[in-house]
N, C-alpha and C positions, 0 to 999 in steps of 0.2 A: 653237181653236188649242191646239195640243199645246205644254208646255214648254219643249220642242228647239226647236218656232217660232219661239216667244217670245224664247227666249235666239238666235237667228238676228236675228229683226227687230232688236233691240236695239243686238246688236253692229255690222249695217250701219250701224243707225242714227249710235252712237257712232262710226262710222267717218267716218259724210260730215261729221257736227256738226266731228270731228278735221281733216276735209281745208278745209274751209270754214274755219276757223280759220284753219290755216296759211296760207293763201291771202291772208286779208284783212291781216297782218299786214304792214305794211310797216313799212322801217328807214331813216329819213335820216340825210344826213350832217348834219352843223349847220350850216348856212348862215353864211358867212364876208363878209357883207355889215357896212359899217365902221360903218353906223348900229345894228345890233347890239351890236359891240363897246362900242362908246361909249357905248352904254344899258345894257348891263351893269357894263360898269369907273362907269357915273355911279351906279347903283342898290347896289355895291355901298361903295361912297363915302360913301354916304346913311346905308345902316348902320352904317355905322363909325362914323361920326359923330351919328348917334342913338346908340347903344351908347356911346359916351364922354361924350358929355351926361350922359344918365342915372346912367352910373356917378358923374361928377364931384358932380354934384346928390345922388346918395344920400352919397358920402363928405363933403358939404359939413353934409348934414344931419347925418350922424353927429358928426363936428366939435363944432355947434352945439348936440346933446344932450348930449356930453359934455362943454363948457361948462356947461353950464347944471348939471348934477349935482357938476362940482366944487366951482357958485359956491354949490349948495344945501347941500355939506358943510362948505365953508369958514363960512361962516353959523353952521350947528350945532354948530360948534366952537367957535366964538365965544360964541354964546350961553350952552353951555355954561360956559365958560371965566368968563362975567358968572356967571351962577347960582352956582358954588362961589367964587366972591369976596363974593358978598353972604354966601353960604351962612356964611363965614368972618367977616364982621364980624358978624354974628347971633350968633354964638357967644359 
């Protein structure tokens, strides 16, 4: 086969590969059956309310760490506060 051939076979080829293609392609419409609906409006319900969950639970957690680090500052201030009183009667 001479080059000419080859780019011949090639392009028929790409051409049927292109019409076969187009062919096999179908497009529906979305079917408006009401137990669809209803499983979509329920699934996306689902996630809204996972998605608020989680948020709430991570802001609950946040909360409760930053309890916990003011109750560890409060502490070291105190401590503090002891240490340069003894510090002062030592003197």
């Amino acid at each position: 086969m001479t080059a000419v051939q080859l780019l011949i076979f090639f392009f028929k080829r790409s051409e049927k590969l292109n019409s076969i293609r187009k062919l096999s392609i179908t497009f529906h419409d979305v079917p408006s059956y009401p137990i669809l609906i209803i499983g979509s409006i329920g699934m996306e319900l689902a996630r809204a309310v996972f998605w608020g969950n989680i948020k709430s639970i991570s802001i609950r957690l946040l909360k409760k760490s930053l309890q916990k680090k003011k109750a560890l500052i409060k502490e070291q201030k105190e401590l503090n506060e002891r240490l340069e009183k003894k510090d002062l009667k030592n003197l």
